[in-house]
Steps between C-alpha positions, in 0.01 A plus 500: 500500500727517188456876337389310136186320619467781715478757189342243344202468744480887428491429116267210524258752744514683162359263287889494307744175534852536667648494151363774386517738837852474499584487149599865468793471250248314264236804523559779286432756782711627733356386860665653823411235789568607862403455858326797640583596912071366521219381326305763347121521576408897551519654146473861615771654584323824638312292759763380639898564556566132487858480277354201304212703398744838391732265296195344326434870472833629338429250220185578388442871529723846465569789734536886402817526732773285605837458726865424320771385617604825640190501673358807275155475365496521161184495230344166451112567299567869517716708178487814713378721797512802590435718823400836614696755624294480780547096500164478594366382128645183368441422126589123363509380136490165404726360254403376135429089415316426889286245430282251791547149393143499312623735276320838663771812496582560846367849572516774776130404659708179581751614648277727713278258619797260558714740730171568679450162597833451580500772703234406726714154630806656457664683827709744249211596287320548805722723577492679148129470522466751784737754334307501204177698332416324175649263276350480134527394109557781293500301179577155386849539532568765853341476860596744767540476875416883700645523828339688781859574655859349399548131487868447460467096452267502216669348263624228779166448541448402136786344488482295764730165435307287808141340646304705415621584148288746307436282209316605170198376447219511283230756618223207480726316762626795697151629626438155682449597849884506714363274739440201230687297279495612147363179275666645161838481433601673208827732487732645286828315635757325320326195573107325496368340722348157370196440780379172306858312579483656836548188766491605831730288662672386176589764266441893440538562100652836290525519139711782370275836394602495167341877424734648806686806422760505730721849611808557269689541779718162616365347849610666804326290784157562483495838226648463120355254253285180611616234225344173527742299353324138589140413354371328805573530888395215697484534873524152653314401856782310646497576839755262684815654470743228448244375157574882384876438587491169262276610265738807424814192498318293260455800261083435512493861625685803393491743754444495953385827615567469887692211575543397852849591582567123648528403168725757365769223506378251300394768251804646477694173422336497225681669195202562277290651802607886666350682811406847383420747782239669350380717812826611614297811705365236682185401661391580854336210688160592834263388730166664436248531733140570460421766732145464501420219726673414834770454599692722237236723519702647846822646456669329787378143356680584163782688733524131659572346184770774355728405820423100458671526148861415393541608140788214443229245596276544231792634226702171598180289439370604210831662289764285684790671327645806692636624196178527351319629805573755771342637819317838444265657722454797292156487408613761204734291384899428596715694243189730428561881532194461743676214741469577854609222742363370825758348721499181626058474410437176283828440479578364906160412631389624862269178611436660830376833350282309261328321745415792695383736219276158431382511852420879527371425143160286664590212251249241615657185342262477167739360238624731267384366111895530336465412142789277296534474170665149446558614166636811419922449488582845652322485853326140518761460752470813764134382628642189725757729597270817597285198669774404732583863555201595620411232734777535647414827694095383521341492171295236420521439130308313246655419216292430181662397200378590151657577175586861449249591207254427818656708735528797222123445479428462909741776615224754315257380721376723776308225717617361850760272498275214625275600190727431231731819624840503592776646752818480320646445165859527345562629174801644317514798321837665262656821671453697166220719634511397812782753654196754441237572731303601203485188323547284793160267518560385842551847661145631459320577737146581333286221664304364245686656223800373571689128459396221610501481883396878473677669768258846565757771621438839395880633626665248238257643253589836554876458455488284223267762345747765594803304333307430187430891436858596664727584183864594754671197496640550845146565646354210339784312664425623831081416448626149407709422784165625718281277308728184562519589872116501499528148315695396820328657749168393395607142406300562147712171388816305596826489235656155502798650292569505131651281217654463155266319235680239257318331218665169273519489158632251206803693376511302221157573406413860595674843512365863533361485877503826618566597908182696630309489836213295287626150306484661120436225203528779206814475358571164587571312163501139492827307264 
């Protein structure tokens, strides 16, 4: 289908004619149009870590504490803190000008209820929820966190650049229950979030937050000052590729964020288009399994997968480039000060080991559910692959295809896999946070508490508990190597390796994108 009638089926959906969809240089606002990596359907970004649902995030509300590009948090909402000598009493002060999108100032009962929440899905502020004894408003303005011992990552906590971010929000919103989606989504972000042009399927709509005060301080990747320099975002539900690809040509689009690297050619010979690498940390690709229903409920059974696997497989299928992608079976991350290495495991499969850990496993042949997400850019293709992987040492696998804002919704479920349930999803994740077994999500081991799949192991729990209150850096080092052994011994999840993220942009249009482990729009002015 030609990328015009295809925008302007998405126009006419809208109730506007072609003309005027595409119009921009005729309009007297500014209007960023992009592709987003997925169609955007979950609005809360505490309920789940899906990336679609923190970028939506980023735009519309504010955090107290942020990373640069020197990987320092720095103050984001907060003007100053100060703690004990004890460091057990933490006391935060908000800066001047916060104001929620309704025009409410943003106050310390918000951010107290927010971190709460946050908190609760959050396997950091789990962590920073067990070393601590109150946390309370002390007037419109200061809040403060008491510690019942040390907690040396407390301001990584808050901080935190990754699913789940701890997002501000207001406290009306913030004491929704963890477990559901918030229906309110008013923040204090750069950007607003305009629910009556939201499309799902066609477009997701931001109008610059024209009351934002933003930090004084120029941007340093995530921390410094959030200047919307466009009036409108619009996030475009194009979901075959090679339509993004020409849409980006033809100039009806500004901005790609995840481009499939097959096309990297044809953008590139293009003089008005440039790859930016905006994720140069990377992303780090896995096979999760649920471990509450057979067969991945046995350790041999998930065992039998790890040696089935062949990292290059799955990286070769879904990145393609090997200068993009390498093999990593790390599961704290390749380059990390936490990487430990594991030989010749996912990287040379053992097919005759695998099939007799499945055998000694009492696999009875019920198909495995493995969903695929025939829409997400960055892992719709690792499914067929782990499919083929799998059978091939005695899996049976179904394979049930579904767009991803369905899998984000179904992976949360705890039934049986023949009851709506599932067995195995991929998902990708960005290594900032992830080389720490504090802020990991898929290293818990707190059964129900943990992420989905929820892996119950109470000797994963312990170290990462350990690490997170450990303040020697060579100690903590130690803890995290034993907590990505236990990752490997106990199969919690497989690494399929790890990958640099690229977006496409119209040179000749845009300038100001700045290089984080999130895709940042602030900034970005439009000629």
């Amino acid at each position: 289908m030609h990328v015009t009638r295809r925008l302007g089926q998405l126009a006419a959906g809208l109730g506007l004619g072609v003309g005027l969809a595409l119009a921009t240089p005729a309009m007297a606002q500014t209007t960023l149009r992009m592709v987003a990596h997925s169609d955007l359907k979950v609005l809360d970004p505490i309920w789940t870590t899906a990336f679609i649902s923190r970028n939506h995030g980023y735009l519309i509300y504010d955090v107290l504490f942020a990373k640069d590009a020197e990987q320092r948090i720095q103050p984001q909402m907060v003007d100053k803190w100060t703690v004990s000598p004890d460091k057990l009493t933490w006391t935060f002060t908000l800066r001047d000008g916060l104001e929620w999108h309704d025009g409410q100032p943003v106050t310390a009962e918000d951010c107290v209820a927010s971190i709460k929440r946050w908190a609760v899905r959050d396997p950091l502020g789990q962590q920073m929820t067990a070393a601590m004894a109150e946390i309370k408003p002390v007037d419109a303005k200061t809040f403060t966190i008491v510690l019942k011992e040390p907690f040396g990552l407390l301001l990584e906590a808050l901080g935190k650049p990754s699913s789940n971010v701890p997002f501000m929000m207001p406290k009306r919103v913030a004491d929704t229950d963890p477990g559901k989606q918030i229906a309110d989504y008013t923040g204090s972000g750069p950007f607003v979030f305009k629910k009556e042009e939201w499309k799902p399927g066609e477009k997701v709509v931001y109008a610059r937050n024209t009351k934002y005060k933003p930090r004084a301080e120029p941007p340093s990747m995530l921390a410094g000052g959030k200047i919307a320099k466009v009036d409108r975002i619009e996030w475009l539900a194009i979901s075959d590729p090679m339509t993004a690809a020409n849409a980006l040509i033809q100039g009806e689009i500004d901005m790609i964020e995840s481009p499939v690297p097959d096309h990297f050619p044809i953008l590139k010979a293009d003089k008005n288009i440039a790859l930016f690498g905006w994720n140069q940390l990377g992303s780090q690709i896995i096979m999760r399994f649920n471990h509450l229903h057979p067969p991945f409920n046995n350790l041999k059974a998930r065992q039998a997968a790890m040696y089935a696997i062949a990292q290059e497989d799955f990286l070769r299928a879904q990145v393609g480039n090997p200068e993009i992608y390498s093999v990593c079976n790390a599961p704290l991350v390749c380059g990390s000060p936490h990487e430990k290495k594991y030989g010749d495991l996912l990287i040379k499969p053992d097919l005759e080991k695998a099939r007799q850990l499945l055998k000694e496993s009492g696999y009875d042949g019920t198909p495995i559910v493995m969903m695929h997400q025939t829409d997400l850019q960055s892992s719709n293709m690792l499914p067929p692959v782990g499919k083929q992987a799998l059978e091939r040492v005695g899996f049976k696998v179904d394979l049930q295809a579904m767009d991803w804002q369905t899998v984000v919704s179904r992976r949360a479920r705890k039934d049986a896999p023949d009851k709506g349930g599932w067995n195995i999803f991929y998902t990708t994740t960005v290594t900032a946070g992830t080389e720490s077994p504090a802020s990991n999500s898929f290293s818990q081991g707190n059964c129900d508490k943990a992420w989905f799949g929820w892996p119950c192991d109470p000797e994963i729990e312990k170290l990462r508990a350990d690490f997170a209150r450990e303040t020697d850096p060579a100690k903590q080092k130690l803890l995290a190597i034993a907590v990505s052994d236990r990752i490997m011994d106990q199969a919690l999840y497989i690494v399929l390796g790890q990958y640099k993220s690229f977006g496409a942009y119209r040179k000749d249009r845009l300038e100001g994108w700045i290089p984080a482990p999130v895709p940042i729009l602030w900034n970005i002015s439009k000629k």
